[in-house]
DSSP file (Angstrom, degrees, kcal/mol; ACC not computed):
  #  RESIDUE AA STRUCTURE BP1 BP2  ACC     N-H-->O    O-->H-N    N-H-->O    O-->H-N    TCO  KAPPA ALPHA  PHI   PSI    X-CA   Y-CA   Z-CA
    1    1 A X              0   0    0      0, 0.0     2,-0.2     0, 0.0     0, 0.0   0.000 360.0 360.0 360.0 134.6  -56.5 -156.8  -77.7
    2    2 A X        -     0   0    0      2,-0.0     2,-0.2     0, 0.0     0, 0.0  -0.720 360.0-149.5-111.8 156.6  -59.2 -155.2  -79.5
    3    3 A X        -     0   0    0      2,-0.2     4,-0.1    -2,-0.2    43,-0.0  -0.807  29.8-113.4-124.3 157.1  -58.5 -151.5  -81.7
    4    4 A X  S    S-     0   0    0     -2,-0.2    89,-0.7     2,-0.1     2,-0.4   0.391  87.8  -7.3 -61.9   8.4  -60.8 -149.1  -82.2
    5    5 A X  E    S-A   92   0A   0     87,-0.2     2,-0.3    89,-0.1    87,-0.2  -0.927  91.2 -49.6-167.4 174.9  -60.8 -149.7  -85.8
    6    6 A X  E     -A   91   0A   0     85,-1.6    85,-3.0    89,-0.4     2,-0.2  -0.631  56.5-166.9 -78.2 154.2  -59.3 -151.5  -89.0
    7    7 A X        -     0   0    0     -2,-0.3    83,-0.2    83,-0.3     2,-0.1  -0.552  23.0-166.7-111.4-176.4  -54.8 -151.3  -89.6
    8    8 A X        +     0   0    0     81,-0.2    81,-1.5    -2,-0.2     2,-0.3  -0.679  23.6 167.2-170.4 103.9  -53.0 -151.8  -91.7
    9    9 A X  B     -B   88   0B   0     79,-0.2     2,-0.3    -2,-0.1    79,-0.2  -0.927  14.8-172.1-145.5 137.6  -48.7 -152.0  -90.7
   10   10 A X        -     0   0    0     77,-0.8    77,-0.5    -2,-0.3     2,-0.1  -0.939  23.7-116.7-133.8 141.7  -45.6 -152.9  -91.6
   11   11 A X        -     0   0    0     -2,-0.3    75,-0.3    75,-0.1    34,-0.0  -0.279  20.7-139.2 -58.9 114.4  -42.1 -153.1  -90.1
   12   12 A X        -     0   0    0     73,-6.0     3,-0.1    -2,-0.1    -1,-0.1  -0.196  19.2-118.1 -67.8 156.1  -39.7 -151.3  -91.2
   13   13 A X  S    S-     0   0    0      1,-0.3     2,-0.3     2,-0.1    -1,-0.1   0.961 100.4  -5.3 -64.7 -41.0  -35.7 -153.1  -91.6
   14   14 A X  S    S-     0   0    0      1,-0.2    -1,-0.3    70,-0.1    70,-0.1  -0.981 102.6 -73.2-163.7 150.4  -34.4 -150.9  -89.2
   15   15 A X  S    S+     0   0    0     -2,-0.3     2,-0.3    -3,-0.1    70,-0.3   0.137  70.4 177.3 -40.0 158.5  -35.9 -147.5  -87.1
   16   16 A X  E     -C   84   0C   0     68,-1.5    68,-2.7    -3,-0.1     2,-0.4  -0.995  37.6-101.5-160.0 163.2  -35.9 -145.0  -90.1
   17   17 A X  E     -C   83   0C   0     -2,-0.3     2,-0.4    66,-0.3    66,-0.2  -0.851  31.0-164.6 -87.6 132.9  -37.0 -141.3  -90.8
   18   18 A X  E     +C   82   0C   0     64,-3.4    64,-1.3    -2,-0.4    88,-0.3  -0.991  13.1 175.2-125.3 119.7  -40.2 -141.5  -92.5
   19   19 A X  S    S-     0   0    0     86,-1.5     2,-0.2    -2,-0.4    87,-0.2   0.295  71.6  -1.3-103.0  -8.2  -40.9 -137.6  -94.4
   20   20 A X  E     -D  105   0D   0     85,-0.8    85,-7.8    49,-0.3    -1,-0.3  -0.813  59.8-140.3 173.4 165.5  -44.0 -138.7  -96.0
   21   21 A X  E     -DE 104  68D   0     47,-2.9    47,-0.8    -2,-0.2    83,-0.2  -0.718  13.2-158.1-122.1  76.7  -46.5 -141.7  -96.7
   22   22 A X  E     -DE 103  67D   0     81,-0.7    81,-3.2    45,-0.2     2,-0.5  -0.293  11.7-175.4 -83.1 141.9  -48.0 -142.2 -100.0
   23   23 A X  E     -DE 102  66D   0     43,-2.4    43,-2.9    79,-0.2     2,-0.4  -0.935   3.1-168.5-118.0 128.9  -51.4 -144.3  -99.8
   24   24 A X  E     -DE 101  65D   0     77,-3.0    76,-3.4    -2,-0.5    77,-1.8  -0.921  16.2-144.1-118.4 167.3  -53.4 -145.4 -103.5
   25   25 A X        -     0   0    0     39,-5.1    38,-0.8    -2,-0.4    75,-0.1  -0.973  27.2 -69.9-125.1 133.7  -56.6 -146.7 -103.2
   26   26 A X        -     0   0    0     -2,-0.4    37,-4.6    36,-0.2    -1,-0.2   0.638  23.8-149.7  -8.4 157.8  -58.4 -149.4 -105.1
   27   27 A X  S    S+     0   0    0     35,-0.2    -1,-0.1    36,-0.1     4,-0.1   0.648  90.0  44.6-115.0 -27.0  -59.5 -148.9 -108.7
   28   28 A X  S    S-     0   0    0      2,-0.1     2,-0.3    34,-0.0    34,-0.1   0.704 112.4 -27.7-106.6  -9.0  -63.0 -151.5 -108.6
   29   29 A X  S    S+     0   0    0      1,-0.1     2,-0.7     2,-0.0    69,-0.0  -0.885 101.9  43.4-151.7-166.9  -64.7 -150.5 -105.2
   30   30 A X    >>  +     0   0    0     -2,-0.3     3,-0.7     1,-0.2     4,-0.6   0.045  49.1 132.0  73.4  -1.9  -65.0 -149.6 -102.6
   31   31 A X  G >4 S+     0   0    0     -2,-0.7     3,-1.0     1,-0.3    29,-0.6   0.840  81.1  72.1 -76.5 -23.5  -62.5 -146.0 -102.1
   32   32 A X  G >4 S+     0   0    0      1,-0.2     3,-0.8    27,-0.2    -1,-0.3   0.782  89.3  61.8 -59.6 -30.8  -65.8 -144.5 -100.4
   33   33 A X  G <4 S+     0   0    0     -3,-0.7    -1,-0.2     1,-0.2    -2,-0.2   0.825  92.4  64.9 -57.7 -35.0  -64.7 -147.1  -97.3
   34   34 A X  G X<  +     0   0    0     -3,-1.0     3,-0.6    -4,-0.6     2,-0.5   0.140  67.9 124.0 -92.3  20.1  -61.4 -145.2  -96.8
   35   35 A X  T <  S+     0   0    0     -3,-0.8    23,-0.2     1,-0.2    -3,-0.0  -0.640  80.4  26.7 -95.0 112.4  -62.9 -141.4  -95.4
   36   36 A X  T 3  S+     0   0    0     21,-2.3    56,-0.5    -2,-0.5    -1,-0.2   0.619  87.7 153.0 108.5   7.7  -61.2 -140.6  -91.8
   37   37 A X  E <   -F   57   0E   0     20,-1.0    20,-2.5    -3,-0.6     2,-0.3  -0.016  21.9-170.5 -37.4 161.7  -57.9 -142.8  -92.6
   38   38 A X  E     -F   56   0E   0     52,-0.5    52,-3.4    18,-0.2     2,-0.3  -0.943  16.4-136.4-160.3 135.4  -54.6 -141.6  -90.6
   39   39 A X  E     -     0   0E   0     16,-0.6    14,-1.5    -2,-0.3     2,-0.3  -0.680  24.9-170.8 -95.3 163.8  -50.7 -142.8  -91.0
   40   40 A X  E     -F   52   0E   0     -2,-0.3    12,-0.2    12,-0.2     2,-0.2  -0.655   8.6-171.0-166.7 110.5  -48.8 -143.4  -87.9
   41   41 A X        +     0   0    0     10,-1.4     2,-0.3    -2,-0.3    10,-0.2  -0.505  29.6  92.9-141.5 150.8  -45.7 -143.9  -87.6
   42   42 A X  B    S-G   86   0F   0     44,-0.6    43,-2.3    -2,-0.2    44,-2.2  -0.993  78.1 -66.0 156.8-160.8  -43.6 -145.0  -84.4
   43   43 A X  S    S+     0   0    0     -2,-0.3     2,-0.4    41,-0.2     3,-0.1   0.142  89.4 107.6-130.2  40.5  -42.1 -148.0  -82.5
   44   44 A X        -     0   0    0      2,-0.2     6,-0.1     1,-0.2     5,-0.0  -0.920  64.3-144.9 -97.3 106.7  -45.6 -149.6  -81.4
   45   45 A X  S    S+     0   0    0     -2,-0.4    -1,-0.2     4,-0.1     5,-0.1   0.985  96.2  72.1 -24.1 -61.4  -46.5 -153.2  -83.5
   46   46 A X  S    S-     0   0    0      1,-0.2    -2,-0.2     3,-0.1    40,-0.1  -0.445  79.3-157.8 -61.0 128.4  -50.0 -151.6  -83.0
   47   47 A X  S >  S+     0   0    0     42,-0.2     3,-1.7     1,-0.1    -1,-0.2   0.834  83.3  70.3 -83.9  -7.1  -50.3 -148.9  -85.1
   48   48 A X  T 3  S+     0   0    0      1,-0.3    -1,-0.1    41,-0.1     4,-0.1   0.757  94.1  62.7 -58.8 -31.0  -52.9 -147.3  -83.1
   49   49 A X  T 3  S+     0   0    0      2,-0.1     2,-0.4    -9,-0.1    -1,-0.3  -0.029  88.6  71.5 -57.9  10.2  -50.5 -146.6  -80.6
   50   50 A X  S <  S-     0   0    0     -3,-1.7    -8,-0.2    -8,-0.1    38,-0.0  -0.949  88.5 -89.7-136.7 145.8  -48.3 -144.6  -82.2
   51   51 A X        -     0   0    0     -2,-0.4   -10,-1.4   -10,-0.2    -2,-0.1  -0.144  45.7-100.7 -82.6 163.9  -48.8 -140.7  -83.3
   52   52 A X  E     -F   40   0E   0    -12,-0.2     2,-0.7     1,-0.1   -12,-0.2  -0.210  15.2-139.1 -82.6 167.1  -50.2 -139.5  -86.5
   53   53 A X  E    S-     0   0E   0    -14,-1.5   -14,-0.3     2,-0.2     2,-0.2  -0.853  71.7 -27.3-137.3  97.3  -48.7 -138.3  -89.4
   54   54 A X  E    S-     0   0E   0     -2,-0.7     3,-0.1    17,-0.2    16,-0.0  -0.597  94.9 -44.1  89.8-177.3  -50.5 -135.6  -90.8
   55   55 A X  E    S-     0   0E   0     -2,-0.2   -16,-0.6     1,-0.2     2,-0.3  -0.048  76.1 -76.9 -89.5-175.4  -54.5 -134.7  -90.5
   56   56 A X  E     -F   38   0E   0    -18,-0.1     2,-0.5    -4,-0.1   -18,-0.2  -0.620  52.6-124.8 -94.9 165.4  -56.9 -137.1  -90.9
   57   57 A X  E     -F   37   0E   0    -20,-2.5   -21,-2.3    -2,-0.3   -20,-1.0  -0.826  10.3-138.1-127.6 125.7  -57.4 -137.9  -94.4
   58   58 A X        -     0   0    0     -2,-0.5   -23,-0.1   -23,-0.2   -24,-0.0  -0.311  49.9 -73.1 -71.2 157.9  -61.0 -137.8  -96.5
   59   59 A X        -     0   0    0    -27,-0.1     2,-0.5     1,-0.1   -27,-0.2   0.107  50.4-116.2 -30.9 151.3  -61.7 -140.9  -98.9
   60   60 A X        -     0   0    0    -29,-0.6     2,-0.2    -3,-0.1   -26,-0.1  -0.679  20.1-111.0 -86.1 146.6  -60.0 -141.3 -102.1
   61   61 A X    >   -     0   0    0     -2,-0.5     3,-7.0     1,-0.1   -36,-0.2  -0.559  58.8 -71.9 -70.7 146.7  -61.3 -141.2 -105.3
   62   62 A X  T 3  S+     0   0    0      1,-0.3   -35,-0.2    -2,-0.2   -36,-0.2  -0.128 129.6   5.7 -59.5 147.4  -61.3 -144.9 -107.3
   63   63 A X  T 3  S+     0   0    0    -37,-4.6    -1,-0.3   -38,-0.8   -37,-0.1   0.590  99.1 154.4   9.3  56.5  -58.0 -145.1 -107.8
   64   64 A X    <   -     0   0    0     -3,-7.0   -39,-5.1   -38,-0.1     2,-0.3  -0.163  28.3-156.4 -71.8 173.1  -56.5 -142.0 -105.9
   65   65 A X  E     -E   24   0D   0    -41,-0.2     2,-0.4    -3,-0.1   -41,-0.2  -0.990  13.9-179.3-156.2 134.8  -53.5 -141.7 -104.7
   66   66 A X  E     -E   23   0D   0    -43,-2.9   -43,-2.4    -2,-0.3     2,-0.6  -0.943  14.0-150.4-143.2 123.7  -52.7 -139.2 -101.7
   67   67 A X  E     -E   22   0D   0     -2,-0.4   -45,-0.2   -45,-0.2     2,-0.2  -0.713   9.4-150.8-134.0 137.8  -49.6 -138.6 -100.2
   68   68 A X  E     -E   21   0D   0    -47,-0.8   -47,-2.9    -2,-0.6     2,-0.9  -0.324  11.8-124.3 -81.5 122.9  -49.3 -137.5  -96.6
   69   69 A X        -     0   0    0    -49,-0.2     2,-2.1    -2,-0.2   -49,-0.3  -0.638  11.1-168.4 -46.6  76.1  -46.4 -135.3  -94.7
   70   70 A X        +     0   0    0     -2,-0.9    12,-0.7   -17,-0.1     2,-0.6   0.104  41.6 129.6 -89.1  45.5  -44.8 -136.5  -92.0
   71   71 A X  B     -H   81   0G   0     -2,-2.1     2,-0.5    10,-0.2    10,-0.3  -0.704  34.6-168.8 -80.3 132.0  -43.2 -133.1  -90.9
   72   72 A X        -     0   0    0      8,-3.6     5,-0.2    -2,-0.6     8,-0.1  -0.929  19.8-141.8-122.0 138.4  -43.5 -132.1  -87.2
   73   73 A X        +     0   0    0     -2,-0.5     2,-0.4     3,-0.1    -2,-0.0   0.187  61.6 113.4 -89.8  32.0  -42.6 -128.8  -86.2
   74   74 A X    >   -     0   0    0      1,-0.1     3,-1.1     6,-0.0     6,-0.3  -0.828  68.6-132.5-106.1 137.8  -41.0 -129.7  -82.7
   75   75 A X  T 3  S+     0   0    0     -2,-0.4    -1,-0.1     1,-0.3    -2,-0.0   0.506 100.9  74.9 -73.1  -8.5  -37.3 -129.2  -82.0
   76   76 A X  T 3  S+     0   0    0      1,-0.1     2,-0.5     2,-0.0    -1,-0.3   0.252  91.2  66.4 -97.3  24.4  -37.3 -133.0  -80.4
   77   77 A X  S X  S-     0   0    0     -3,-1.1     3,-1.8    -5,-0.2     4,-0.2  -0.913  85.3-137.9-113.1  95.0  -37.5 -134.5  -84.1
   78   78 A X  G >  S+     0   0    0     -2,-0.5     3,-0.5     1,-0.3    -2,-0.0  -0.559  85.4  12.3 -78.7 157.8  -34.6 -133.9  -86.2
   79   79 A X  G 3  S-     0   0    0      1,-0.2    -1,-0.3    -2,-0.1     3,-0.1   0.031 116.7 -87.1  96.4   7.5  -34.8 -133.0  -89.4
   80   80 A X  G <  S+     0   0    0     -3,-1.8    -8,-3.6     1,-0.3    -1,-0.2   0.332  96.8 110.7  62.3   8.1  -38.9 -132.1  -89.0
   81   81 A X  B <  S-H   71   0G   0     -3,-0.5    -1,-0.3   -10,-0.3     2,-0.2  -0.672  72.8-108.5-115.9 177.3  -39.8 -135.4  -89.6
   82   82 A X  E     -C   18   0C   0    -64,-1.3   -64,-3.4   -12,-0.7     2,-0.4  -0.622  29.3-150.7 -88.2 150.4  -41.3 -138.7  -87.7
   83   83 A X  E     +C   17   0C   0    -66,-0.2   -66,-0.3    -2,-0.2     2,-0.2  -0.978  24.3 147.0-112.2 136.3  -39.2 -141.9  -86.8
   84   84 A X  E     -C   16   0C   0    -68,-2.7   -68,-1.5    -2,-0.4   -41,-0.2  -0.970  60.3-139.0-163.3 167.7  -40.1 -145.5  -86.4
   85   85 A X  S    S+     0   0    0    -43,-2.3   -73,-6.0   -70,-0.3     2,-0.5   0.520  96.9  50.8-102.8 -32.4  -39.5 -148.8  -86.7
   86   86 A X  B     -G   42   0F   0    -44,-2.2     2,-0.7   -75,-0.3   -44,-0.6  -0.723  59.4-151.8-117.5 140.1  -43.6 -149.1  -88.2
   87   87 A X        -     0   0    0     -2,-0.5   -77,-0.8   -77,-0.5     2,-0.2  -0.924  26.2-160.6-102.6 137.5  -45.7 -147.6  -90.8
   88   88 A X  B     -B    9   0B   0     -2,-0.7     2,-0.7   -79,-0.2   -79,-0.2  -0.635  32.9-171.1-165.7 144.0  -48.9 -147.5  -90.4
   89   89 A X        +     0   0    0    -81,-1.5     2,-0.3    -2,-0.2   -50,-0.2  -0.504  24.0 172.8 -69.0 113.7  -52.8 -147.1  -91.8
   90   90 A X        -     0   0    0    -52,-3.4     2,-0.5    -2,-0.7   -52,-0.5  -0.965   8.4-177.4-107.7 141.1  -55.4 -146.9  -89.3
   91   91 A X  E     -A    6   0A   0    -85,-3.0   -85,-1.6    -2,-0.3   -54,-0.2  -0.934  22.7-134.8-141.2 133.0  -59.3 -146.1  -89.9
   92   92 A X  E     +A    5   0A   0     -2,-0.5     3,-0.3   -56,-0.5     2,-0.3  -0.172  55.2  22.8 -82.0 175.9  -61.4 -145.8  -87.4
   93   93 A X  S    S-     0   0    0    -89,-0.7    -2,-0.1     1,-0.2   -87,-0.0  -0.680 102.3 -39.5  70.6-143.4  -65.0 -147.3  -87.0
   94   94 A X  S    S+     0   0    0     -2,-0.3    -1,-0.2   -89,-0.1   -89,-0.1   0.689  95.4 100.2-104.2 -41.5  -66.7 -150.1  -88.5
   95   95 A X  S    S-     0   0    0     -3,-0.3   -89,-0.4   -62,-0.1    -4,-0.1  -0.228  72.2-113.4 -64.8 160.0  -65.6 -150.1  -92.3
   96   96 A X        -     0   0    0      1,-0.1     2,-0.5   -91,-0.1   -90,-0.1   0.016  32.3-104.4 -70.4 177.5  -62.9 -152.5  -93.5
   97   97 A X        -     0   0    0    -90,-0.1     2,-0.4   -92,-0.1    -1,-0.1  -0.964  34.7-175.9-131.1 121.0  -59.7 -151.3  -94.6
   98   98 A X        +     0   0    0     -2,-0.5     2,-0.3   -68,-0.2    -3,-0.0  -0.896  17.8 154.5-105.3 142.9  -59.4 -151.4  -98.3
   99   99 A X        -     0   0    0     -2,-0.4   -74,-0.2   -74,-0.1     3,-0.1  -0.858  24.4-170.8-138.7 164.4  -55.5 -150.1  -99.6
  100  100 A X  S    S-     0   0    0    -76,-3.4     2,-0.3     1,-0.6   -75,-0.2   0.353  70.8  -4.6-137.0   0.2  -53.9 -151.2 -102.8
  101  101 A X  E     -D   24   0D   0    -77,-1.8   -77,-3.0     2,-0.0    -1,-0.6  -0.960  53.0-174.0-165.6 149.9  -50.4 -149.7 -102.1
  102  102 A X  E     -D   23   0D   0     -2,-0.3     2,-0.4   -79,-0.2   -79,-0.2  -0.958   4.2-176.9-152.1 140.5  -48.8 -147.9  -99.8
  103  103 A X  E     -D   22   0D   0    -81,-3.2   -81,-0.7    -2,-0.3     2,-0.5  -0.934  13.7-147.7-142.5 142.8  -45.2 -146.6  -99.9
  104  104 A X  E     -D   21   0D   0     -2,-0.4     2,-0.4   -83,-0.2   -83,-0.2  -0.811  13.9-158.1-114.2 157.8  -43.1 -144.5  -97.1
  105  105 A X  E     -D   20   0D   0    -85,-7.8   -86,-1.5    -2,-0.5   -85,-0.8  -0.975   1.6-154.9-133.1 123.6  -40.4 -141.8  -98.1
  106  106 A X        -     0   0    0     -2,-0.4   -88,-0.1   -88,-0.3     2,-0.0  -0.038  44.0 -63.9 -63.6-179.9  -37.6 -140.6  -96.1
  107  107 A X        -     0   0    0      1,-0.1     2,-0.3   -90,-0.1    -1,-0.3  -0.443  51.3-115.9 -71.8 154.4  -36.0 -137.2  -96.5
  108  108 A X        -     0   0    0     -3,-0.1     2,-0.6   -89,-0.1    -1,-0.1  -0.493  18.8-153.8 -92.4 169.7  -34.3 -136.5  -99.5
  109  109 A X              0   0    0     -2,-0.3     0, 0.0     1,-0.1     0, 0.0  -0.955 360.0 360.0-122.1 118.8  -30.3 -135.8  -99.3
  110  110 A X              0   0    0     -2,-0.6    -1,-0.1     0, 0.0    -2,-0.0   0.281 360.0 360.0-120.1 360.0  -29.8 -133.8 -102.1
């Protein structure tokens, strides 16, 4: 099955609430590669299949670090946030997909 683009995904232990996605990006090349990136969160292996989390996201600067919102403002989500079993980086087009970390955060329970 071919995607439009490069991924990037990984399975979560168990369906989870994901409230935000922090991504850093390489320190010796290459962060110019990474402009039009998306997280995407859901219960697809593909992430392409699954809805986004947050805008779409300009390049990073060498070794930025950006982290993304996964609040939705629809009453069929509790808490505002997205749920999934998968995390995931998509960028669309041609360029590879360069990461050096990526970390998801549920809500916090204070």
């Amino acid at each position: 099955e071919s995607s439009p683009g490069a991924w990037w995904s990984a399975a979560l232990l168990d369906p989870s609430s994901v409230s935000e996605v922090r991504i850093s990006g390489r320190w010796d090349c290459c962060h110019e590669r990474l402009d039009g990136w998306e997280v995407r969160v859901g219960d697809d292996a593909n992430p392409w299949n699954n809805p986004r989390c947050g805008a779409r996201q300009a390049a990073l600067e060498a070794g930025g670090r950006r982290t993304v919102s996964c609040s939705v403002e629809d009453s069929d989500h509790a808490q505002g946030v997205m749920h999934g079993s998968y995390v995931g980086v998509v960028l669309p087009g041609t360029e590879p997909l360069s990461l050096c970390e990526v970390e998801a955060f549920g809500p916090r329970r204070w």
